[in-house]
N, C-alpha and C positions, 0 to 999 in steps of 0.2 A: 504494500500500500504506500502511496506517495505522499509524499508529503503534504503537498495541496490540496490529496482525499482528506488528509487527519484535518486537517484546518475549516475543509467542508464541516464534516462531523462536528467538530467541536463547536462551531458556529451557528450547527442546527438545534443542537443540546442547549446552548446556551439561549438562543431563541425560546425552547420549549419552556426552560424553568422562567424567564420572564413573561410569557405571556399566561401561562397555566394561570396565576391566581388570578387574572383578568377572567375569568370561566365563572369563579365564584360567585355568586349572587353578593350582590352589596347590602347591608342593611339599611333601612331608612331610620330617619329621625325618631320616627312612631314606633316605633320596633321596641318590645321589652328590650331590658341592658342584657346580653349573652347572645340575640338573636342574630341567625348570621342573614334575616333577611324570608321576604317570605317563600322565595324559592325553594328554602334548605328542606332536604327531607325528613319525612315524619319518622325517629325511629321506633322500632319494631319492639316490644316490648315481651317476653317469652316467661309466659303466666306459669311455666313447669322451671323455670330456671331454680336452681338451689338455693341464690338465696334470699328468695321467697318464698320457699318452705317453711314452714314451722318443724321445729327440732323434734326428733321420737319424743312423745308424752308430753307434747306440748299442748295446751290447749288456750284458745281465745278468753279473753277476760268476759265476764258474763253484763250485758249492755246495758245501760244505765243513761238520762235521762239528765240533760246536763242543764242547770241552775239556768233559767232565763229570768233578766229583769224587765220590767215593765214599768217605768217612772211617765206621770199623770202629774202637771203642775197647772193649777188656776193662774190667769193670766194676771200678772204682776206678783205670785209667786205665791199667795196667801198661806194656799196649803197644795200639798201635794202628796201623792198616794205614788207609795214605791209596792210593786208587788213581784214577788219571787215565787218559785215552785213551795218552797220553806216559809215564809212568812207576808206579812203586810205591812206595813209603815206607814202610817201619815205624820207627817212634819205639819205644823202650823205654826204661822208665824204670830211672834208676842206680842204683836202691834194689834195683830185681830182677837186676841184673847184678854190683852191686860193694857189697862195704862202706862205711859213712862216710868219705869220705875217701880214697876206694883206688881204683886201677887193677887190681885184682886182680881175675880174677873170681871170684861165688861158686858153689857148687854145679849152682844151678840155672838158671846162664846157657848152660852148652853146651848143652843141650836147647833154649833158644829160640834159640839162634843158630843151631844147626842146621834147624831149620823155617823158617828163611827162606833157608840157603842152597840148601836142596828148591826152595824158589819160585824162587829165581834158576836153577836148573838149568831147573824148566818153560820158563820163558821162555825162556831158551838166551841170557840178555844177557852179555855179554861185558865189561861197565865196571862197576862196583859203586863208590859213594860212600858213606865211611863219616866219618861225621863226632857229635864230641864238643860237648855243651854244658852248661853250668852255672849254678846261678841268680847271682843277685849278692851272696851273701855273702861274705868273705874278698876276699883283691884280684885285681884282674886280672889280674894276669899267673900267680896262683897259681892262676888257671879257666884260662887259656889251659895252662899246662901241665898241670895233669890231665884236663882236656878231651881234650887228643891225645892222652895215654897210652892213655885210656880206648878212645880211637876204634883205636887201635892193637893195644888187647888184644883188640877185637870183631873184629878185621878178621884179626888171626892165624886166628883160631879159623875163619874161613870161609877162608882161603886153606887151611888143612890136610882143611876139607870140599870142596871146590870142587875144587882140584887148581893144575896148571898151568893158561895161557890165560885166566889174568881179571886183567883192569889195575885199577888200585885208585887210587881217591885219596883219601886220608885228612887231615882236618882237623881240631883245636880250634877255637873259637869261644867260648872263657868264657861272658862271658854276654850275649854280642849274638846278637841274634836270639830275643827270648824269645816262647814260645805261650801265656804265662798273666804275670797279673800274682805281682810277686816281694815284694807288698806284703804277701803272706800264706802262710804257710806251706806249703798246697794248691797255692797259684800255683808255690811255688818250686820243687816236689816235679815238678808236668808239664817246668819248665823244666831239669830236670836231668835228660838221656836220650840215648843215642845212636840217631842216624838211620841207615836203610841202607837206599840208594834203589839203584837200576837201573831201565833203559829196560823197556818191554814190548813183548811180541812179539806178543801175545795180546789182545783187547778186554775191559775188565774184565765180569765178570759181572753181570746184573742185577743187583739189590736187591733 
């Protein structure tokens, strides 16, 4: 072979490895990150391959039913009704139950307390949590105690709807545990509410 064949060859070789990844489909902008493009092919995927098998004496975890929530807020936040496969929550805010500053209720809190102790009869739960909290203004120990008044004053008014046969645990909480920041007045307003949660009997309703 001559010389000027080896120089052919080499020059054809060299040709192929430059134009080859010109062949490749390009990816576009829209393309997931990894994609070579929508040309690229689909691969093949082999449902007997090994290691897709489960091991001798292995068996599947047995199926289960995974925790959805469902959060429900009155527009400008009043109250709001969180529901899970496990329980119910209503938050209501302090402004709609008490004065500045107060444990007392107002006017228009026996009606809403009363519509959630209806719910807790549907359910037929037997434990009800009623728990106080406050944003971070003032000091703590002056949220931890009207926190619990607070949680105290809601939780009479459902033992006098409810009846006998419901056990209660009632807590203050000042202001640990906050759902909004307390950097803003809005934030401070969601974090100042009482909570009153019980189990559920029932699956929450669709959406």
């Amino acid at each position: 072979m001559t010389t000027t064949t080896h120089r052919r060859l080499a020059a054809i070789a060299l040709v192929s490895v430059v134009l080859w990844p010109l062949s490749v489909p390009l990816a576009h902008a829209d393309d997931p990150p990894g994609s070579a493009g929508t040309a690229s092919p689909v691969p093949v995927i082999d449902d007997k391959a090994p290691g897709l098998m489960l091991p001798d004496g292995a068996v599947l975890a047995a199926p289960k039913i995974l925790d959805i929530k469902q959060i429900v807020e009155e527009e400008g936040g009043a109250q709001r009704r969180q529901d899970t496969n496990v329980d119910v929550t209503f938050a209501l805010q302090a402004e709609v139950l008490f004065p500045k500053d107060s444990a007392k209720l107002g006017a228009a809190a026996t009606s809403r307390i009363d519509a959630i102790a209806a719910e807790i009869e549907k359910q037929g739960s037997g434990r009800v949590r009623v728990f106080g909290f406050t944003d971070n203004l003032g000091t703590y120990e002056h949220g931890l105690k009207l926190s619990k008044e607070r949680a105290v004053a809601v939780q009479q008014v459902l033992a006098r709807t409810l009846g006998p046969g419901i056990t209660f645990d009632i807590r203050g909480y000042s202001e640990d545990y906050p759902i909004a920041d307390n950097a803003s007045e809005e934030g401070r307003k969601k974090n100042r509410r009482v909570e009153i949660s019980f189990p559920r009997t029932t699956p929450p309703a669709s959406p």
